[in-house]
C-alpha positions in Angstrom: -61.7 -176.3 -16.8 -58.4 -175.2 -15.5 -55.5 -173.7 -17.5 -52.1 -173.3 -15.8 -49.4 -170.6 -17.1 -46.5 -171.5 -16.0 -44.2 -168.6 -14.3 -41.3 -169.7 -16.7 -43.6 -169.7 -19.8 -44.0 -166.1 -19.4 -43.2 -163.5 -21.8 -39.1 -161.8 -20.8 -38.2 -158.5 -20.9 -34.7 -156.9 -20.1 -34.4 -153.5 -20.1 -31.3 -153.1 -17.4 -33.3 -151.0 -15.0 -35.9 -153.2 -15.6 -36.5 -157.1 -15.5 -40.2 -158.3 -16.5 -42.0 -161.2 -16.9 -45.4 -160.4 -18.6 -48.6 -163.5 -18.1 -50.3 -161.2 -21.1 -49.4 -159.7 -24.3 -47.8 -156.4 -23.3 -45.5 -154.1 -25.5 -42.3 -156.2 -27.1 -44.0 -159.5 -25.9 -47.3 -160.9 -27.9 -48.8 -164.3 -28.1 -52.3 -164.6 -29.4 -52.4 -167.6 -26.9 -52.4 -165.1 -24.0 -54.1 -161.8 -24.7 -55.8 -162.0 -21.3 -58.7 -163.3 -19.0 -61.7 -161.5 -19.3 -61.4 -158.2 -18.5 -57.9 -158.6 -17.3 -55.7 -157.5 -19.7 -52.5 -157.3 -17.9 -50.2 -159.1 -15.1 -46.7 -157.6 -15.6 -43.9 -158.6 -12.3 -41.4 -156.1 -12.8 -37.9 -155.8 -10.7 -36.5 -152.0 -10.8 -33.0 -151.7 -9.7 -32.5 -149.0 -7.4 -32.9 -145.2 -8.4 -34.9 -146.3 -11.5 -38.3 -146.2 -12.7 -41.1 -145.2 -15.0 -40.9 -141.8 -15.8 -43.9 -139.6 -16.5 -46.3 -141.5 -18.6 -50.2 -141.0 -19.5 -53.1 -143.8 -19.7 -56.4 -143.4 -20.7 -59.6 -145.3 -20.0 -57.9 -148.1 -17.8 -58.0 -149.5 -14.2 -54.6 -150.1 -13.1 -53.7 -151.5 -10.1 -50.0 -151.8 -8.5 -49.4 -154.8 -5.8 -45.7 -154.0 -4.0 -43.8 -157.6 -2.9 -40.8 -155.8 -1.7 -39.4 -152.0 -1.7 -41.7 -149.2 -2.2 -42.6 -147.3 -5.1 -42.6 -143.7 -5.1 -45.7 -142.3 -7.2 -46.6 -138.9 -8.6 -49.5 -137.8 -10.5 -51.8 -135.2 -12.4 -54.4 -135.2 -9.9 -51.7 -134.1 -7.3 -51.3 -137.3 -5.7 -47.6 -137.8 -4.2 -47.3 -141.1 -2.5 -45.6 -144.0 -1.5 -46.8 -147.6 -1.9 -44.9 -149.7 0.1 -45.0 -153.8 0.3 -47.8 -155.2 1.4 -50.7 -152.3 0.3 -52.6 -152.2 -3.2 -53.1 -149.1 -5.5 -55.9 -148.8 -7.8 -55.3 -146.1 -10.3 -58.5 -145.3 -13.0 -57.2 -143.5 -15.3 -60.6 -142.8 -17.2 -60.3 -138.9 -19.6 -56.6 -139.4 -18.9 -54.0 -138.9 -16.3 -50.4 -139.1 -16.5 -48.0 -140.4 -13.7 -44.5 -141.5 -12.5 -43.2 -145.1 -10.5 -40.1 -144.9 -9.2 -38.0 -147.2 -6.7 -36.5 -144.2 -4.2 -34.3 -146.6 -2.1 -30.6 -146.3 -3.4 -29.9 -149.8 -2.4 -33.0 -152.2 -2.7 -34.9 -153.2 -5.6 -38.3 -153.0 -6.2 -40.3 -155.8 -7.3 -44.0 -155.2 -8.1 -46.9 -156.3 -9.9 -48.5 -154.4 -12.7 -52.0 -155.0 -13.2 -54.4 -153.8 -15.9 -58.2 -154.6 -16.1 -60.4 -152.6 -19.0 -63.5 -150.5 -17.4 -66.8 -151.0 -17.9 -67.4 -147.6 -18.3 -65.1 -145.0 -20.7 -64.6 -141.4 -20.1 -65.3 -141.2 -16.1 -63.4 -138.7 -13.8 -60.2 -140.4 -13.1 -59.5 -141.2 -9.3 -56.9 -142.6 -6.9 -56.9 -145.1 -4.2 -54.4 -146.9 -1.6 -55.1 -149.4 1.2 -53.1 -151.7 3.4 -55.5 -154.6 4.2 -55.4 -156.9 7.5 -52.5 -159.9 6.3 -55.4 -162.8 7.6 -55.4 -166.3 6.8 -57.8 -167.1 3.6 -59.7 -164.6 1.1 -59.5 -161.0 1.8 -61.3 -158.6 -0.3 -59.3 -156.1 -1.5 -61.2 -154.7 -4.7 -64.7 -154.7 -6.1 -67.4 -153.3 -8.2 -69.5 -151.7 -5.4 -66.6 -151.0 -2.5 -68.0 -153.5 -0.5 -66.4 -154.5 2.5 -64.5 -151.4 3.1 -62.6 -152.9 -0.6 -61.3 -150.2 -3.2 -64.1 -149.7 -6.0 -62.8 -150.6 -9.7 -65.2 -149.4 -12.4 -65.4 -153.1 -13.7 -67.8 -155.7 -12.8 -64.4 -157.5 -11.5 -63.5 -158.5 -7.8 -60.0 -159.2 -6.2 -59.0 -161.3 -3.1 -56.1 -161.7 -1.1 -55.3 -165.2 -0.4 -53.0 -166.0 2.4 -52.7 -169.3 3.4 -50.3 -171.1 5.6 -49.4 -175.4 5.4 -52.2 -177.3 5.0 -54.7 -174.4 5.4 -57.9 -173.9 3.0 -59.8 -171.9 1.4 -62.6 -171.9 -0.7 -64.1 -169.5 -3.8 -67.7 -169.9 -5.2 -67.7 -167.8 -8.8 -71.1 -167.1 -9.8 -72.9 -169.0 -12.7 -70.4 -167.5 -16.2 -67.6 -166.2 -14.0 -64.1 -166.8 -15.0 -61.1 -166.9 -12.3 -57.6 -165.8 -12.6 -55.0 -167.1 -10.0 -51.8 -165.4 -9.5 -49.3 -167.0 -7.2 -47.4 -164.3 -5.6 -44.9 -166.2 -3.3 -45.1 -169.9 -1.8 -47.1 -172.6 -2.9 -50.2 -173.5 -3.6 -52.8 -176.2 -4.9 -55.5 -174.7 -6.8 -58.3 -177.9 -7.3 -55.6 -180.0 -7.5 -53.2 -178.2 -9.4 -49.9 -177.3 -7.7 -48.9 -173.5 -8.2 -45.2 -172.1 -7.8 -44.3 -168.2 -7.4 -45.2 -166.3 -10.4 -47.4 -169.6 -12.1 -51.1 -168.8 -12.8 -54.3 -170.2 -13.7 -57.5 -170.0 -15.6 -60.5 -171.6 -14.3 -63.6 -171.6 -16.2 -67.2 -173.3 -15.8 -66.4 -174.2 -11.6 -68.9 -174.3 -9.3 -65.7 -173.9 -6.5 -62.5 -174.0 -6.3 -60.8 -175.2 -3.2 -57.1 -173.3 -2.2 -54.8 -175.1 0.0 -51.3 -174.3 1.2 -48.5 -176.5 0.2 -46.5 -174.4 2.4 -47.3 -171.1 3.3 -48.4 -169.0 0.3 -49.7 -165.9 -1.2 -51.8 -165.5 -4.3 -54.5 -163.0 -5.9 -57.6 -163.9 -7.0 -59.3 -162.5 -10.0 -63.2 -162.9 -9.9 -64.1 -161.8 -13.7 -67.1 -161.3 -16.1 
């Protein structure tokens, strides 16, 4: 079975610094329709005008990730971490007994758009950590983030993998989830068909009870890939 959510269908919010559109119940927004995938509790695409950004904050017992489409964040955090995430790399964040943090957008003239991601642990009350990696920008499904760091991926404390998918026109790419697995796609620029279904920036999918799922590029695209209990 595969259930599209379609980019416009997503929850709006407008905060003048900030412009979201939230796949998931998240703050202001709920819809018992869409409380998540799985473990995957929330997709978030925020734009943050320039200057702006979240100030300090806490989370507790949470694996956040951050996925930059254009600008660069400027992070700060308890454990002593001072960073910048630009386009293109992926931040994994577990914030386990607690950690508090900051994202800004440091440019004074480009905005930063993002993507806010939040997937429950398996595992409450571990030592919180920090990680950041630029992966190789290859045609198909790149690893980026699993349960055993595997592939030189970052390790999430979740039995929960994530791809890369970058495909160009006409080219394929195939995903076999295990027997139970659910899949979450996340079209993050382009377009592209997901076992038939045609996907648009910012649409996603659910796919359930699929022995594959076949990718192709309706042009060239980019997407994430959510391999989930």
């Amino acid at each position: 079975m595969i259930e599209v959510r379609p980019s416009e269908t997503r929850g709006p919010a407008d905060h003048g610094w900030l412009q979201s559109r939230h796949t998931f119940s998240f703050a202001g927004y709920y819809d018992p329709r869409y409380m998540g995938v799985s473990a995957l509790r929330v997709i978030n695409d925020d734009k943050v005008v320039p200057g702006a950004g979240f100030a300090t904050h806490s989370h507790q017992d949470m694996e956040i990730i951050s996925y930059v489409k254009r600008g660069t964040i400027a992070h700060k955090d308890s454990m002593g971490n001072t960073e910048e995430l630009p386009a293109g790399e992926f931040q994994l964040m577990s914030a386990g007994t607690g950690v508090t943090h900051s994202e800004y957008n440091p440019s004074s003239s480009e905005p930063l758009e993002f993507l806010q991601i939040w997937i429950q642990p398996n595992e409450l009350g571990i030592e919180p950590g920090y990680q950041q990696k630029r992966f190789p920008r290859e045609s198909g499904l790149q690893l980026v983030i699993s349960p055993d760091g595997r592939d030189d991926s970052l390790r999430i404390h979740q039995d929960a993998s994530l791809y890369q998918l970058l495909l160009g026109a006409e080219e394929t790419a195939t995903h076999a989830p295990a027997s139970g697995r659910s899949v979450y796609v996340h079209v993050v620029a382009g377009e592209i068909s997901v076992n038939g279904e045609i996907l648009r920036e910012g649409d996603g999918a659910t796919l359930t009870e699929q022995d594959a799922i076949l990718f192709v590029g309706r042009e060239a695209g980019e997407a994430l890939v959510f391999d989930l209990p």
